[in-house]
KEFISE-625678 format. One record per atom (N, C-alpha, C): residue number from 1; residue in one letter; atom name; x, y, z. Coordinates in nm, 4 decimals, decimal comma. Atoms other than C-alpha are relative to their C-alpha. Last residue first. Example, Ala and Ser with C-alpha at 12.3 -4.5 7.8 and 13.67 -1.06 7.14 Angstrom:
nr|rest|atom|px|py|pz
2|s|N|-0,0820|-0,1190|-0,0060
2|s|CA|1,3670|-0,1060|0,7140
2|s|C|-0,0770|0,1090|0,0730
1|a|N|0,0890|-0,1190|0,0000
1|a|CA|1,2300|-0,4500|0,7800
1|a|C|0,0900|0,1200|0,0000
***
This chain:
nr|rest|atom|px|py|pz
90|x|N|-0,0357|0,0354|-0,1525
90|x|CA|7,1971|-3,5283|0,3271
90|x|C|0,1073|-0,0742|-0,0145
89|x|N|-0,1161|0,1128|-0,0471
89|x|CA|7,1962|-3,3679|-0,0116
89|x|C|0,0064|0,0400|0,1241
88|x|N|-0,0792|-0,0278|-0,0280
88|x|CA|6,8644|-3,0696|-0,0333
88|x|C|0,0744|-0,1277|0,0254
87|x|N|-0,0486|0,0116|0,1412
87|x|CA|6,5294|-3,1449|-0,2281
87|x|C|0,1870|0,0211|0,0198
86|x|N|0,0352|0,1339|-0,0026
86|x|CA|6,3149|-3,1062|0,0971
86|x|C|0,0821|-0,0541|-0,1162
85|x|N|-0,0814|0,1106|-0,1800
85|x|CA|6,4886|-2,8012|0,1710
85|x|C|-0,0257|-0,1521|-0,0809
84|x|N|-0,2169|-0,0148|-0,0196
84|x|CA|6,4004|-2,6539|-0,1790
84|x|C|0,0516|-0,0620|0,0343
83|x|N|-0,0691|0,1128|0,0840
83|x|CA|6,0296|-2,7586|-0,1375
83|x|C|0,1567|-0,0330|-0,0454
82|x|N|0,0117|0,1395|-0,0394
82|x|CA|6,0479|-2,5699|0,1599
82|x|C|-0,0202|-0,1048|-0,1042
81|x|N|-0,1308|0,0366|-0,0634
81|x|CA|6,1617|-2,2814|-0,0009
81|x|C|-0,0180|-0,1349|0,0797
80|x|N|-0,1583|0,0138|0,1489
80|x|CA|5,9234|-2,2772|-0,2728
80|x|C|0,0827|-0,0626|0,0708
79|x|N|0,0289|0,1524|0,0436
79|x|CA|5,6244|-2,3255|0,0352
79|x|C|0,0971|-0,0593|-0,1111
78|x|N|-0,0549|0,1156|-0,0596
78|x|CA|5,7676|-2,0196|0,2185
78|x|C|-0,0390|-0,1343|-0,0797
77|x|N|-0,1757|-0,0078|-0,0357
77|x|CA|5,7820|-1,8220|-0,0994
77|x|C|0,0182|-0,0950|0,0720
76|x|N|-0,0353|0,0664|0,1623
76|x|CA|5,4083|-1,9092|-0,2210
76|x|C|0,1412|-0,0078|0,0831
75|x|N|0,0146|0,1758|0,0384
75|x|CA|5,2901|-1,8359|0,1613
75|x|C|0,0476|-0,0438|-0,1436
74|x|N|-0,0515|0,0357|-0,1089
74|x|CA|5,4524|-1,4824|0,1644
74|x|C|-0,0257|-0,1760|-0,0150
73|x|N|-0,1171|0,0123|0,0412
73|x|CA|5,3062|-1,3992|-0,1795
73|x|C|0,0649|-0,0723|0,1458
72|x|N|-0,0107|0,1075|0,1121
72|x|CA|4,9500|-1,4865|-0,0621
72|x|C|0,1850|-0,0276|-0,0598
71|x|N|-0,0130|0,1589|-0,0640
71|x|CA|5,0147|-1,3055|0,2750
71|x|C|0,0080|-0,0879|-0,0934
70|x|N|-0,0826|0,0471|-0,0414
70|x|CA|5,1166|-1,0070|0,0385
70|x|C|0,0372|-0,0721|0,0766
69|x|N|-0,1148|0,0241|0,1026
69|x|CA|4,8856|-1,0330|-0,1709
69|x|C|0,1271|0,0157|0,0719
68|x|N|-0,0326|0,1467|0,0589
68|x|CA|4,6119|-1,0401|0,0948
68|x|C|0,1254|-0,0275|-0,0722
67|x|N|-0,0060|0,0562|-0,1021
67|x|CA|4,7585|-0,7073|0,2699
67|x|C|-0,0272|-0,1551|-0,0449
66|x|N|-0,1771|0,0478|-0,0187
66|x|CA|4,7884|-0,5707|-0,0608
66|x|C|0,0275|-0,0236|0,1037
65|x|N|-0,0509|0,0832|0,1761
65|x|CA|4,3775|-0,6119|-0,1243
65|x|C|0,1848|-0,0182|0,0477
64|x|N|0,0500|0,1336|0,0063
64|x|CA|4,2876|-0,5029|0,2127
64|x|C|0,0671|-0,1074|-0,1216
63|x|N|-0,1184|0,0315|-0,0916
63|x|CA|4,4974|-0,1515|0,2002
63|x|C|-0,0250|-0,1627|0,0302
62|x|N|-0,1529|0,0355|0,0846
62|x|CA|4,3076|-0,1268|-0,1361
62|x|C|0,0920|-0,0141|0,1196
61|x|N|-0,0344|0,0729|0,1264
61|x|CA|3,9955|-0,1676|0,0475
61|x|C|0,1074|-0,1004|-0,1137
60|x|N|0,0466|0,0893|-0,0958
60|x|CA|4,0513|0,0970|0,3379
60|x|C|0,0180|-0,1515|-0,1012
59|x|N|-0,1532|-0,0196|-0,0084
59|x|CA|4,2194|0,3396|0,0386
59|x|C|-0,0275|-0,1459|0,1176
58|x|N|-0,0859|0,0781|0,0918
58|x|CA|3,8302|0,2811|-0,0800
58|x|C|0,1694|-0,0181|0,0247
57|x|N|0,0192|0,1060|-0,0016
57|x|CA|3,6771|0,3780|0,2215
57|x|C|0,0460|-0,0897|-0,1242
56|x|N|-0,0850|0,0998|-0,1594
56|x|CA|3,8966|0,6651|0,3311
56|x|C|-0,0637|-0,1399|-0,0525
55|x|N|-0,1207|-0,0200|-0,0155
55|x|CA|3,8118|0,8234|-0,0473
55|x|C|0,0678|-0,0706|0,1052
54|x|N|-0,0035|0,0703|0,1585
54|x|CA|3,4495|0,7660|-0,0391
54|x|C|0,1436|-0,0378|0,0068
53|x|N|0,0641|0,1157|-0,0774
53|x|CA|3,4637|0,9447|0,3335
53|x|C|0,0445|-0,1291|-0,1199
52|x|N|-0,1005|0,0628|-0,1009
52|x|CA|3,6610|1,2079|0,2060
52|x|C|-0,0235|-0,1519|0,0514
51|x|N|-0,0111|0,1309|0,0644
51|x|CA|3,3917|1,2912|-0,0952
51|x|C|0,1023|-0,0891|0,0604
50|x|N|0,0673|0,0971|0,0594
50|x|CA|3,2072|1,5311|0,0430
50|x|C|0,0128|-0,1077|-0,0396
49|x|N|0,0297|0,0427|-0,1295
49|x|CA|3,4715|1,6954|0,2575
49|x|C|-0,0450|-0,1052|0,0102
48|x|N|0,1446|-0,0487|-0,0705
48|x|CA|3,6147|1,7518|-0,0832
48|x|C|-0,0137|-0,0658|0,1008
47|x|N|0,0936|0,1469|0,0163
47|x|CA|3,9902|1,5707|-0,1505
47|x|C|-0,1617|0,1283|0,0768
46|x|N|0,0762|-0,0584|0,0967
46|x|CA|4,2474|1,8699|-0,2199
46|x|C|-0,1420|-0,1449|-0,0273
45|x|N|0,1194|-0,0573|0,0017
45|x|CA|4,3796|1,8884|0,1157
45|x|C|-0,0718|-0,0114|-0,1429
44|x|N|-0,0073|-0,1235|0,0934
44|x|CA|4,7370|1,8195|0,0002
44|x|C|-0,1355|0,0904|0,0307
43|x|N|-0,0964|-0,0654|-0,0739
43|x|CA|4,7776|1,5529|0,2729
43|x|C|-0,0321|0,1934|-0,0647
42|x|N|0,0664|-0,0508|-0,1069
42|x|CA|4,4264|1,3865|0,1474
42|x|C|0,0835|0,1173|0,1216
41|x|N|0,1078|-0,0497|-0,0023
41|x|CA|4,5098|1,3933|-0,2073
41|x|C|-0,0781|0,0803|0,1468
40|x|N|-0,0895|-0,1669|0,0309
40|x|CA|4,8515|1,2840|-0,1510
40|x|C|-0,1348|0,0778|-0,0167
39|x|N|-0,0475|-0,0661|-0,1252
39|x|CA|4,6941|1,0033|0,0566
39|x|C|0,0665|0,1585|-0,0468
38|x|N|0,0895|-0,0343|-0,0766
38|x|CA|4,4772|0,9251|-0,2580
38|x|C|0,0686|0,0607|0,1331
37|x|N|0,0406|-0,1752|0,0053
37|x|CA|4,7274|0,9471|-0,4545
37|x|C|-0,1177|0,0305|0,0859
36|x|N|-0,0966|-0,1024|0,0070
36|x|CA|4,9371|0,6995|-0,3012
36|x|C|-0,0444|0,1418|-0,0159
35|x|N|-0,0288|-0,0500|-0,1377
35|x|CA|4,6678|0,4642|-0,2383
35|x|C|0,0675|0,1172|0,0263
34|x|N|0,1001|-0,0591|-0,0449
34|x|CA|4,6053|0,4528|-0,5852
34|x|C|-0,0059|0,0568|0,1177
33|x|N|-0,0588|-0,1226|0,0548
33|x|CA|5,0049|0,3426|-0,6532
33|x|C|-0,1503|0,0795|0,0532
32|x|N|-0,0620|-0,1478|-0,0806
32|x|CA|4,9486|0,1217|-0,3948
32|x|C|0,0371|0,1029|-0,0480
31|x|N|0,0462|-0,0331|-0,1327
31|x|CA|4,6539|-0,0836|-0,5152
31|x|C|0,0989|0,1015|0,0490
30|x|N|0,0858|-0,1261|0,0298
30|x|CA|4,8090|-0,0437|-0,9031
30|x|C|-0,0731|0,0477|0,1369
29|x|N|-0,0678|-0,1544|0,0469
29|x|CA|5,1450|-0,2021|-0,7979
29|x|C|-0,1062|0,0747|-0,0316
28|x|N|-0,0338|-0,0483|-0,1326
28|x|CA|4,9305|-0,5190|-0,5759
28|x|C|0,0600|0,1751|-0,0083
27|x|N|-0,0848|0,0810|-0,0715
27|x|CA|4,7210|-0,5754|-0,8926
27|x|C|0,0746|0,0881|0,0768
26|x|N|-0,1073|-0,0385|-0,0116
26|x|CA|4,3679|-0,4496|-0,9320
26|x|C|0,1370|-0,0895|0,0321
25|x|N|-0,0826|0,0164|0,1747
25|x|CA|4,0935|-0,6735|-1,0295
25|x|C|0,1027|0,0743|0,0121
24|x|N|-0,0631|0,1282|0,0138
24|x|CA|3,9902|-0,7978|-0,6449
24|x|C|0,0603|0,0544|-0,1412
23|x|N|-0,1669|0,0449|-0,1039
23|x|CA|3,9756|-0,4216|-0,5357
23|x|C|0,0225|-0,0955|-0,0374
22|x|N|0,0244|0,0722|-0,1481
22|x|CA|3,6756|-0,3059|-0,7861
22|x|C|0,1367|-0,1193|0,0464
21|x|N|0,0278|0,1126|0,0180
21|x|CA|3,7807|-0,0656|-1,0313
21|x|C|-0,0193|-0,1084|0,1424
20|x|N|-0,1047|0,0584|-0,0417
20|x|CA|3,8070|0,3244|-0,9478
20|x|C|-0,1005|-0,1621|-0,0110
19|x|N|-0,0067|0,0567|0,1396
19|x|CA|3,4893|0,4991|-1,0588
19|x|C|0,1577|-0,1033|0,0004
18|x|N|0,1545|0,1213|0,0323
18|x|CA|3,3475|0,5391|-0,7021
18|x|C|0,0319|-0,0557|-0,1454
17|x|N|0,0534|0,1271|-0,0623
17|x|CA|3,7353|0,6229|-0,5690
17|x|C|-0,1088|-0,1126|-0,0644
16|x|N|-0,0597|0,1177|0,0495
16|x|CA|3,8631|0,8534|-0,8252
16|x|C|-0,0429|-0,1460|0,0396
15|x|N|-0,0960|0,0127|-0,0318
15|x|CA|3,4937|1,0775|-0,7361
15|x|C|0,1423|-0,1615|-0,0543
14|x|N|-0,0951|-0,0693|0,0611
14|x|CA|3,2146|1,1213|-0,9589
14|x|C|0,1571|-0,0054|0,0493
13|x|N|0,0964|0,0207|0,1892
13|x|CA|2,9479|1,0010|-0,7346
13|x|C|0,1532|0,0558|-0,0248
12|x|N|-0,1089|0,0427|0,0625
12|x|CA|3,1985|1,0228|-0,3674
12|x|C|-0,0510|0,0001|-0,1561
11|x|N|-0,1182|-0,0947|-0,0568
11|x|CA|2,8315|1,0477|-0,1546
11|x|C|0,1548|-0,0866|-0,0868
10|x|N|-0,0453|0,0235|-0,0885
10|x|CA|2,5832|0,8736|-0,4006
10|x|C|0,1297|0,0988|0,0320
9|x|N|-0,1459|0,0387|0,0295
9|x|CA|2,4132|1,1292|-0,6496
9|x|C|0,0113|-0,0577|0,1292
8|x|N|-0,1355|-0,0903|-0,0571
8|x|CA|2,0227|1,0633|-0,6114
8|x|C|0,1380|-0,0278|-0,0080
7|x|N|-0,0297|0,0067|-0,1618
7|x|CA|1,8556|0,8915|-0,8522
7|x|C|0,0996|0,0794|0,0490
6|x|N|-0,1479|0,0808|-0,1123
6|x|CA|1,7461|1,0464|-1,1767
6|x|C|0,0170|-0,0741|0,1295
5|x|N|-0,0665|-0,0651|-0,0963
5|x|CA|1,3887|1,0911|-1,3091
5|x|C|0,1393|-0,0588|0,0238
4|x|N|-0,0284|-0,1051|0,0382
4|x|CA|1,2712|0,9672|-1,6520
4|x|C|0,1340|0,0786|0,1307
3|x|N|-0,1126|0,0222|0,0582
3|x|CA|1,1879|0,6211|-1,5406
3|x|C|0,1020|0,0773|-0,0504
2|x|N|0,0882|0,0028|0,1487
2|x|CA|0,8523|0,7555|-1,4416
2|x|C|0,1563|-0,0654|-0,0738
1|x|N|-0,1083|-0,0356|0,0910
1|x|CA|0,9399|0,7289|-1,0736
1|x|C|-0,0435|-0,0346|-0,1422
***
């Protein structure tokens, strides 16, 4: 390679997915709004064959990401409310 040449396009190159930010910097409203279009993308047919895969593996991802956040939120709540309790007239 002379430095000159390109590399090959990865499968998805160009697609929302490969330029889409990486899953820990999103928050939980931008993971499902993405998700969103991506499923409208995939209902609507308008996702290339080429780039479906790209597309399943990032919605894969973002279904990861608001699955943590919402065990993370879950544990914050119960641990509020149990400080609560513990803070309750006997």
């Amino acid at each position: 390679m002379n430095g000159r040449e390109r590399e090959p396009e990865r499968p998805g190159a160009g697609s929302s997915a490969a330029d889409a930010p990486a899953p820990a910097e999103v928050s939980f409203n931008e993971a499902l709004a993405e998700l969103e279009a991506i499923l409208g993308r995939i209902e609507r047919d308008d996702v290339d064959l080429d780039r479906l895969a790209a597309e399943l593996g990032r919605a894969a991802e973002l279904l990861e990401v608001c699955r943590r956040k919402i065990r993370k939120a879950e544990l914050e709540v119960s641990h509020i409310v149990d400080r609560l309790g513990d803070h309750e007239p006997r």
